[in-house]
C-alpha positions in Angstrom: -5.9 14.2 -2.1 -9.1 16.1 -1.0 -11.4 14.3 1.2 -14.6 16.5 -0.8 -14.0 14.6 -3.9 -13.8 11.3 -2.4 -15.4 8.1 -3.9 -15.5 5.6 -1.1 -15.7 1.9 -1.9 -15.7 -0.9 1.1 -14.5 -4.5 0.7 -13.6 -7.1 3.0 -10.9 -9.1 2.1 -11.3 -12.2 3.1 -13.0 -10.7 6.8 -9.1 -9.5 7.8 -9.0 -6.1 6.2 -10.7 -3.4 4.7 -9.9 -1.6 1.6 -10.9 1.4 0.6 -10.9 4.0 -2.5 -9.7 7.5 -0.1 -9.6 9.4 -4.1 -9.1 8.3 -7.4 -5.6 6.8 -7.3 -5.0 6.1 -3.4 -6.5 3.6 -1.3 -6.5 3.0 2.5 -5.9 -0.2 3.8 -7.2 -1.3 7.6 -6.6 -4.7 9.1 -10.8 -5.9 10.9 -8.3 -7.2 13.5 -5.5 -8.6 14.9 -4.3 -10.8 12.1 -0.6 -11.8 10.9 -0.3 -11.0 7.3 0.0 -13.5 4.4 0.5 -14.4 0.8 -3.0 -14.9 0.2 -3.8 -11.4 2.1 -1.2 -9.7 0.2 -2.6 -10.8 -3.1 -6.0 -10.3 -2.3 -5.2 -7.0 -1.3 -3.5 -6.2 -4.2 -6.3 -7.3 -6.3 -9.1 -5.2 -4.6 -7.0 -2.0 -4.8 -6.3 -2.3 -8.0 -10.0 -2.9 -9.2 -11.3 -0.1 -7.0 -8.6 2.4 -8.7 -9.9 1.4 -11.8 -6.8 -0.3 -13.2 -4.6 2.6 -12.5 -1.5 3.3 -10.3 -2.4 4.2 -6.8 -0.6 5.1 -4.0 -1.7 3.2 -0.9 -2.1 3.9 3.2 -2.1 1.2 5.2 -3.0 1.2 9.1 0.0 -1.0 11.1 -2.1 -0.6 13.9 -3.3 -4.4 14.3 -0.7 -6.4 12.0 0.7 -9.0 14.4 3.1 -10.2 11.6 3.8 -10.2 7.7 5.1 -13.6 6.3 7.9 -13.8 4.4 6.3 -14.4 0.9 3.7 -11.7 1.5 6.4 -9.5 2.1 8.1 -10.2 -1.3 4.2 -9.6 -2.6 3.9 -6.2 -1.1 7.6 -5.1 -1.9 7.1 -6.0 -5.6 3.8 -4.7 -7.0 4.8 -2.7 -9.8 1.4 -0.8 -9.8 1.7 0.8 -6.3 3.1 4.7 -6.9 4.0 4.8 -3.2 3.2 3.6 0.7 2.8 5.6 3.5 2.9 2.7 6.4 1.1 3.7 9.4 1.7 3.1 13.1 2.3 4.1 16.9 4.3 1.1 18.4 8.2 0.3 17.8 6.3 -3.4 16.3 4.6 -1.2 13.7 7.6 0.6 12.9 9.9 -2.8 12.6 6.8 -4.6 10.6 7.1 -1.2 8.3 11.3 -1.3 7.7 11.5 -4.0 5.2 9.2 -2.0 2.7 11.7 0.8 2.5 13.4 -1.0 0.2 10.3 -1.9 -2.3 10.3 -1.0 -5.7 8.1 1.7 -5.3 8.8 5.1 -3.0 7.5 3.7 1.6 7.7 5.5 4.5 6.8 5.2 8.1 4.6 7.6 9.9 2.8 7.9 13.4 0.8 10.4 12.6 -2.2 10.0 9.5 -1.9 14.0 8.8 1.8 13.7 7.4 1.1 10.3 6.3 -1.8 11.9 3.5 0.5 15.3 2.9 3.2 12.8 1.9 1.2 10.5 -0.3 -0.8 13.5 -2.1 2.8 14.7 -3.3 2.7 11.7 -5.5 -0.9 11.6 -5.8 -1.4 14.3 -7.1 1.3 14.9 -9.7 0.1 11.0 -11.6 -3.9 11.1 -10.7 -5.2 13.5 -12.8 -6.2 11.0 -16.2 -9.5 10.3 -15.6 -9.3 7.7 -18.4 -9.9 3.8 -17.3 -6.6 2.4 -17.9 -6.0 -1.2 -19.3 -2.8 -2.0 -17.0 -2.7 -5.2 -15.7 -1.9 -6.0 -12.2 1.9 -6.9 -12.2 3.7 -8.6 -9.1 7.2 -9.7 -9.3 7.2 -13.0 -7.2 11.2 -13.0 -7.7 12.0 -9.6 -6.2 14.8 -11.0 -3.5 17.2 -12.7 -6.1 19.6 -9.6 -6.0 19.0 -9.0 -2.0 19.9 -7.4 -0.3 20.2 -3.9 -2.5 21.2 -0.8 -1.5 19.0 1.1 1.0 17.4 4.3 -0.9 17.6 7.5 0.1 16.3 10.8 -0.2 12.6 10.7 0.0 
């Protein structure tokens, strides 16, 4: 993901967070302040990045810096969206890293990082290898709302 080619678009969501298009499939997303996380967040989130990649598959950062908590259901929201390529969750507390565990069993490739450089190496492998149609895609916005019927799975590993 290069920083030069960058089309940045700002939108609160609902005042708690910002979300940002960091390149044409990835988006960065910043809590506005100390807020605990819920299902209204999570699908409001959702919604924003998806209209700011243009319908496509993204790969999303998201700052753990000021998440207090993430509720139960908007935990099952996050962990299902089928249109998220891959999360790079980012923190520097042992909260921010607990907060960040339960997505490394999503549907979609999350990892923890404390530090934003690895975080953005890591999400441009997938970036860049599914980003390069610049064609508006029709997908629509797909959450699985029954992801925990089979939980728990098998942890993944090998990222």
């Amino acid at each position: 993901m290069s920083n030069q080619d960058s089309v940045v678009h700002n939108f609160d969501v609902i005042p708690d967070f910002l979300v940002e298009r960091i390149d044409l499939c990835a988006v960065r997303v910043s809590p506005t302040r100390h807020v605990a996380v819920t299902e209204e967040h999570a699908l409001a989130i959702l919604e924003r990045s998806f209209e700011l990649t243009e319908h496509r598959p993204y790969v999303m950062l998201v700052d753990m810096g000021l998440v207090d908590d993430v509720s139960r259901t908007a935990r099952r929201v996050l962990m299902s969206a089928r249109h998220i390529l891959a999360a790079a969750m980012l923190g520097r507390t042992p909260m921010d890293r607990m907060l960040s565990a339960p997505y490394e069993d999503a549907v979609y490739p999350a990892q923890y990082f404390n530090d934003k450089q690895t975080a953005g190496q890591w999400l441009s492998l997938i970036h860049d290898l599914v980003c390069e149609d610049p064609i508006e895609h029709t997908m629509s916005l797909t959450v699985d709302l029954e992801p925990l019927k089979t939980w728990p799975r098998p942890r993944r590993t090998g990222y």
